[in-house]
C-alpha positions in Angstrom: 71.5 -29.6 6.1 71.7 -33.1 4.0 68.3 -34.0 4.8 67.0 -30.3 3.5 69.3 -31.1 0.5 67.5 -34.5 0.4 64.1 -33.1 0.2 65.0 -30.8 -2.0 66.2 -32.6 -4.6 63.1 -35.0 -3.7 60.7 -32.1 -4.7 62.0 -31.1 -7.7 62.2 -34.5 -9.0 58.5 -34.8 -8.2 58.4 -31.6 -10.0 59.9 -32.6 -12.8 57.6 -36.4 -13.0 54.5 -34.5 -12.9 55.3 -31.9 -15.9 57.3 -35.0 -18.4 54.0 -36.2 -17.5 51.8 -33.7 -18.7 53.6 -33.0 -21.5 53.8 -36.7 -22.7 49.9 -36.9 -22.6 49.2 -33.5 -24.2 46.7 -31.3 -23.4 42.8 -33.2 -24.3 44.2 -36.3 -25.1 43.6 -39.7 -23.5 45.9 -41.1 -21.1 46.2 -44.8 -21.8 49.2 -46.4 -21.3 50.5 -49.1 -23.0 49.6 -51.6 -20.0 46.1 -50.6 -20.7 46.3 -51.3 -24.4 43.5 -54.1 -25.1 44.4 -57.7 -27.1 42.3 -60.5 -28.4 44.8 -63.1 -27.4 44.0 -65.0 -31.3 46.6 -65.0 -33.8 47.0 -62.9 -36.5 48.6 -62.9 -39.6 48.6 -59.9 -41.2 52.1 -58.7 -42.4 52.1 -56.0 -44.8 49.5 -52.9 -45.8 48.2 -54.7 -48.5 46.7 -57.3 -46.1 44.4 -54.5 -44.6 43.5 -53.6 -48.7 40.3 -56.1 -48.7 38.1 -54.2 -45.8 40.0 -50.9 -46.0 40.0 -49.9 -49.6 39.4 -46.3 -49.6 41.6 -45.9 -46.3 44.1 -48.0 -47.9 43.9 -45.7 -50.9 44.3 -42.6 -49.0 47.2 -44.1 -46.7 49.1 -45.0 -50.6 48.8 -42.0 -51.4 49.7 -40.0 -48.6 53.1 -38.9 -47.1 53.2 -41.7 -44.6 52.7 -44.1 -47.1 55.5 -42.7 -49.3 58.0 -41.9 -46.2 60.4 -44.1 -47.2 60.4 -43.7 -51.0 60.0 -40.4 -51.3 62.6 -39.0 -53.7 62.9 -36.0 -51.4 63.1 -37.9 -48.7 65.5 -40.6 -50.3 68.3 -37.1 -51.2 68.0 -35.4 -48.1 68.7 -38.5 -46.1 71.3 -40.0 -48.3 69.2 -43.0 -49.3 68.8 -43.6 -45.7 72.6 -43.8 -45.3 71.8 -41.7 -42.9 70.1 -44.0 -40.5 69.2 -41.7 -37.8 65.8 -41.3 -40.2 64.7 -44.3 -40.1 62.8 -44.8 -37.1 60.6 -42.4 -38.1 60.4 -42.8 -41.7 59.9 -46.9 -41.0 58.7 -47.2 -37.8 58.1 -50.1 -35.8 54.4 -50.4 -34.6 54.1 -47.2 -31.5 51.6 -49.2 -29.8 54.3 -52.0 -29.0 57.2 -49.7 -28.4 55.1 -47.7 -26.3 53.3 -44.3 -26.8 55.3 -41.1 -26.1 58.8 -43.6 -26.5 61.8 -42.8 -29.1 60.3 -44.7 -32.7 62.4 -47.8 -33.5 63.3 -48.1 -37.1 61.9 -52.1 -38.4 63.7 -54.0 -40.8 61.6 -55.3 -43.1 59.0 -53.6 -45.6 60.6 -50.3 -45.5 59.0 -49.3 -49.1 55.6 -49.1 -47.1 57.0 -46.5 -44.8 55.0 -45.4 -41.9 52.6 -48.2 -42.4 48.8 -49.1 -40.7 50.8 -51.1 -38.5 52.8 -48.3 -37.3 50.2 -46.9 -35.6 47.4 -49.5 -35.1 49.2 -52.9 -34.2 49.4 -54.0 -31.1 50.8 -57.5 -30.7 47.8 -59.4 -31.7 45.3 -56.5 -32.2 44.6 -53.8 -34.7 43.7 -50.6 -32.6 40.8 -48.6 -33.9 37.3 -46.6 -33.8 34.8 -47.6 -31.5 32.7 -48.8 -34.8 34.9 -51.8 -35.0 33.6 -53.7 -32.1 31.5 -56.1 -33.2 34.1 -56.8 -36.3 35.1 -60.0 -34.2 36.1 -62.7 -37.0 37.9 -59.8 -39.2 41.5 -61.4 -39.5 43.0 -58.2 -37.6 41.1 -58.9 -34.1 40.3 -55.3 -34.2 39.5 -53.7 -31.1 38.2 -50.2 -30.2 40.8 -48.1 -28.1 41.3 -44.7 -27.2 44.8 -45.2 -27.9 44.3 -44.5 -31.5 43.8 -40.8 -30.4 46.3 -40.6 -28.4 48.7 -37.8 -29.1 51.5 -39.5 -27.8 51.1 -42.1 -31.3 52.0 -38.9 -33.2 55.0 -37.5 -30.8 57.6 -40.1 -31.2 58.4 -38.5 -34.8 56.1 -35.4 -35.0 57.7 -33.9 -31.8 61.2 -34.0 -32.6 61.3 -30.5 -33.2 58.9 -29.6 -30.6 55.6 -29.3 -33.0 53.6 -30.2 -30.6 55.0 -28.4 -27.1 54.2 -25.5 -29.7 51.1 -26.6 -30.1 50.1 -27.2 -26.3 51.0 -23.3 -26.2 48.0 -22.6 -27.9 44.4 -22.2 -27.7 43.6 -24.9 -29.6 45.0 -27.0 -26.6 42.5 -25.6 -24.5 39.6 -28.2 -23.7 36.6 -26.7 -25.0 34.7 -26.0 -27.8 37.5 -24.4 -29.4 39.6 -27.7 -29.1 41.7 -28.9 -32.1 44.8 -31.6 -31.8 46.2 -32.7 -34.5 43.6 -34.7 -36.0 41.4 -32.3 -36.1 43.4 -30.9 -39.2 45.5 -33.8 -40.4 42.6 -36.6 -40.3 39.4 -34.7 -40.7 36.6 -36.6 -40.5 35.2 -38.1 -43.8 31.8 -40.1 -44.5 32.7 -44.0 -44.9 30.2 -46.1 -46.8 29.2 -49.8 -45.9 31.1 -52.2 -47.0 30.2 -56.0 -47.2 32.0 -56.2 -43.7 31.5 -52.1 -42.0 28.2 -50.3 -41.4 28.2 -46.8 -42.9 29.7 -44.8 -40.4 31.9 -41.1 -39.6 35.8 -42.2 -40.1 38.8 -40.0 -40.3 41.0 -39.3 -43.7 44.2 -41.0 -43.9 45.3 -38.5 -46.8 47.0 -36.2 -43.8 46.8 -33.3 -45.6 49.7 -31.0 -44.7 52.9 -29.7 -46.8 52.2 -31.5 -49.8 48.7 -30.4 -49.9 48.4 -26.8 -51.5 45.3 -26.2 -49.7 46.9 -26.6 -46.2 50.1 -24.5 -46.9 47.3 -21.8 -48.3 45.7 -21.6 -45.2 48.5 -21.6 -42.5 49.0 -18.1 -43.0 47.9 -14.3 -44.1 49.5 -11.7 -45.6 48.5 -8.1 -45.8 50.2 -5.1 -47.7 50.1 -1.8 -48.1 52.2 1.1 -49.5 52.9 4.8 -48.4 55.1 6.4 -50.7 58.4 3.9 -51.6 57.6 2.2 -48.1 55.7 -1.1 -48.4 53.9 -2.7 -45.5 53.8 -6.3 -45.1 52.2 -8.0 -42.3 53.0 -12.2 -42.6 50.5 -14.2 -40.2 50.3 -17.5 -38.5 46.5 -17.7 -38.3 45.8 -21.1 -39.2 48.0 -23.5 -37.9 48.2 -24.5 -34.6 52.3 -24.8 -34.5 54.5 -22.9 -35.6 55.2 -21.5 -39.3 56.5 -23.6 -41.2 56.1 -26.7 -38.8 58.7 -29.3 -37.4 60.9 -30.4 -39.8 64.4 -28.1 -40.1 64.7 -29.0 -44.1 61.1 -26.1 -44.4 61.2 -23.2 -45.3 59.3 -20.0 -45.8 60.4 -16.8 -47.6 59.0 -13.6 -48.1 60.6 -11.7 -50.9 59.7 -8.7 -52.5 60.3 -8.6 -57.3 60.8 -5.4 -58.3 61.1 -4.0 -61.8 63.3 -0.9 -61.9 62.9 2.7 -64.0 64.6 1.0 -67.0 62.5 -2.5 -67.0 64.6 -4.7 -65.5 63.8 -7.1 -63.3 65.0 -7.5 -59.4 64.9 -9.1 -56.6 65.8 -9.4 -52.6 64.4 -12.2 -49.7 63.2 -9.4 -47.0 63.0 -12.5 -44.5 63.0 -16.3 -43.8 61.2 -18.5 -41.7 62.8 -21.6 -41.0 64.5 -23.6 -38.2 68.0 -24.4 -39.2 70.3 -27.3 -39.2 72.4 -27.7 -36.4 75.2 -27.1 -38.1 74.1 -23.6 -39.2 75.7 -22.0 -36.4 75.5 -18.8 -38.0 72.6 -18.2 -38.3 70.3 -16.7 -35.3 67.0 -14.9 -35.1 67.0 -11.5 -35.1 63.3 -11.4 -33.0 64.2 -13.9 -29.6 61.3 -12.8 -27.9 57.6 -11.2 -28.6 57.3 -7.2 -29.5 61.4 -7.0 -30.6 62.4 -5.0 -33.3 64.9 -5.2 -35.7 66.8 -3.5 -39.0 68.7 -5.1 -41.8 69.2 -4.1 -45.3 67.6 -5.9 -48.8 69.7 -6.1 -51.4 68.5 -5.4 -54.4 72.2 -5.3 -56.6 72.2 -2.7 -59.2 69.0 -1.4 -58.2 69.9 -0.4 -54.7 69.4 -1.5 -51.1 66.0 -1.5 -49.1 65.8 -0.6 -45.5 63.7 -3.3 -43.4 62.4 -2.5 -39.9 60.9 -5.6 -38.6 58.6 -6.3 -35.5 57.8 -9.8 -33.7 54.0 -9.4 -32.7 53.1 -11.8 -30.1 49.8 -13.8 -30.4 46.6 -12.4 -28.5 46.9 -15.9 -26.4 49.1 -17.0 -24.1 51.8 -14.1 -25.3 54.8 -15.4 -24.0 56.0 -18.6 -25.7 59.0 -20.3 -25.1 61.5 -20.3 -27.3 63.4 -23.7 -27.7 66.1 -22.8 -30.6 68.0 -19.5 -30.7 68.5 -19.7 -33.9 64.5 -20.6 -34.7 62.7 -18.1 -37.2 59.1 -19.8 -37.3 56.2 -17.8 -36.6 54.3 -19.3 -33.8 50.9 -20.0 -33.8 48.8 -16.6 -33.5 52.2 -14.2 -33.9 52.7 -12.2 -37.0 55.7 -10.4 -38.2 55.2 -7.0 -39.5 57.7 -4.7 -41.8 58.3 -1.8 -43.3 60.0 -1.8 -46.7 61.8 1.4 -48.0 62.4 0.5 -51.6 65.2 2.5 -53.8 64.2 5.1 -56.0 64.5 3.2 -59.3 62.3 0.8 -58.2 58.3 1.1 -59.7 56.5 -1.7 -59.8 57.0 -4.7 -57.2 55.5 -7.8 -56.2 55.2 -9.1 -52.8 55.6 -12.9 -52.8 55.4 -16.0 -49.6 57.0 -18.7 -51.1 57.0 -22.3 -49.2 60.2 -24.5 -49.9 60.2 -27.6 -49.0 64.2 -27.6 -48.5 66.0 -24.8 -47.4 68.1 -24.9 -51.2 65.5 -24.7 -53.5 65.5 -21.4 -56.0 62.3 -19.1 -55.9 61.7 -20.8 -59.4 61.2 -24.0 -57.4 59.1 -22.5 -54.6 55.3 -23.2 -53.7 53.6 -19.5 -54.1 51.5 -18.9 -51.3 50.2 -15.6 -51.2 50.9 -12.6 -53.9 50.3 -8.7 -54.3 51.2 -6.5 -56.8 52.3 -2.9 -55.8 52.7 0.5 -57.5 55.5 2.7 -55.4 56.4 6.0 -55.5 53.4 7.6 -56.1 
């Protein structure tokens, strides 16, 4: 009986090693492991971003402008974490180099040149290399001993800190993990590729943008999702899509948030209004809240207040995604749309209300008035006939 025990623990260990090692590599991407990782063996001096300014100006440009480049002194960054009084922050925010501390590991905050934030040496230094493109090789007196490695597409240089809310085990739900033509990681959004020009030292050649384009970028949050409407009567029909991320909606980070709220003006032209739903992922310490929609094709009622003006009725359904259906949930409390679900609703609005306005409004903290919001999507309604 001990030796079945034995071998049964045996297995599922094995079990276990073989999926932590799937999901570290991620679906598509290379498997190289820090062992692997090349070095020139020369010295190199390089200690800040600045250094790389000379041969990289436009990437350096990008980078400076970007939200890795400001990760450390962004003001919204700086008053959510308490000007980094709250330490737990900083290992992604000023990472050591991923390379070194190995791809896939927990980020180690450094302790020097924090203003630069997640820096080029966060995710291209390795000891005495830079890591990069395979256009670099014959750079061999450039002060960074660059070297070409297919570590610099790895996935696993993005999960230390993109993962931590499970962005990308969302993503490897998707079809866009599927290797194929239809492939996408997350380069293929946040570093699309851009035409480099020669330089005294680089050929022209096909690089990638280090601008990252994501939640700061208005075209990005645009595009992440749809939304449809439609009215019957003093119902309103509202259908709220993730059809163009790859994750879920809004991504990682617990401080996002996404509302859909409906601006109504009443019989006597006031003006009124009531959030019909959130998506979000809440702090930890938000115990009350939980989502209303655990699993794909639930339904669910709640009232919209709407103060003086009344109270709406909202019937709301979770409509699973056409692919892979069945997606784990990994927070109870989790409101996100994933990748390829919608939410749809039905709306019945108070007689005193006419005219109203449908509105998805992105928040980058969870605290922000609709004043304050990013407007994503808008339509104007006549109800009641």
């Amino acid at each position: 009986m001990n030796r079945l025990r034995l071998l049964s623990v045996i297995a599922v260990l094995v079990a276990v090693g073989a999926t932590v090692g799937w999901l570290s590599r991620g679906s598509g991407s290379p498997s190289t492991s820090v062992a692997e990782l090349p070095r020139s063996g020369k010295p190199m001096t390089l200690a800040r971003s600045s250094d790389c300014r000379p041969c990289h100006q436009e990437v350096y440009d990008e980078w400076a402008g970007s939200q890795h480049g400001l990760a450390y002194t962004n003001p919204e960054v700086q008053r959510l974490s308490k000007g980094f009084r709250d330490r737990d922050c900083l290992p992604c925010h000023a990472p050591r180099p991923i390379p070194e501390t190995g791809l896939g590991e927990r980020a180690l905050e450094r302790l020097v040149t924090l203003e630069e934030g997640v820096d080029c040496f966060a995710c291209h230094k390795h000891h005495d290399t830079m890591l990069g493109g395979t256009h670099i090789a014959g750079a061999v007196d450039a002060p960074c001993n660059p070297v070409p490695s297919a570590a610099i597409k790895d996935l696993r240089t993005c999960t230390p800190c993109h993962d931590q809310h499970k962005v990308v085990q969302d993503w490897k739900e998707t079809h866009y993990a599927v290797p194929g033509p239809g492939f996408k990681d997350c380069n293929g959004c946040h570093m699309p590729e851009v035409d480099r020009p020669a330089t005294a030292t680089l050929p022209a050649r096909k690089g990638k943008s280090h601008r990252f384009p994501a939640s700061h970028d208005l075209a990005s949050l645009k595009s992440a999702a749809s939304m449809k409407t439609s009215v019957d009567g003093r119902a309103v029909g509202i259908e709220v899509r993730n059809d163009g991320t790859g994750h879920n909606f809004p991504a990682d980070e617990r401080h996002r948030a996404v509302d859909l709220v409906i601006v109504a003006e009443t019989s006597t032209g006031s003006v009124v209004s009531a959030r019909i739903d959130r998506y979000r992922n809440p702090y930890r310490d938000e115990f009350d809240l939980k989502s209303p929609l655990r699993n794909p094709g639930a339904e669910a009622e709640w009232i919209a207040d709407f103060g003086a003006a009344g109270r709406a009725s909202v019937r709301a359904t979770r409509v699973a995604a056409a692919f892979n259906p069945n997606r784990k949930q990994h927070y109870a409390e989790n409101t996100q749309i994933p990748a390829g679900e919608a939410r749809r609703y039905v709306v019945v609005l108070p007689e005193s209300l006419r005219s109203v306005t449908v509105r998805l409004l992105y928040k980058r903290q969870p605290f922000l008035q609709d004043a304050e919001a990013i407007l994503l999507h808008e339509s104007v309604l006549r109800v009641g006939g």
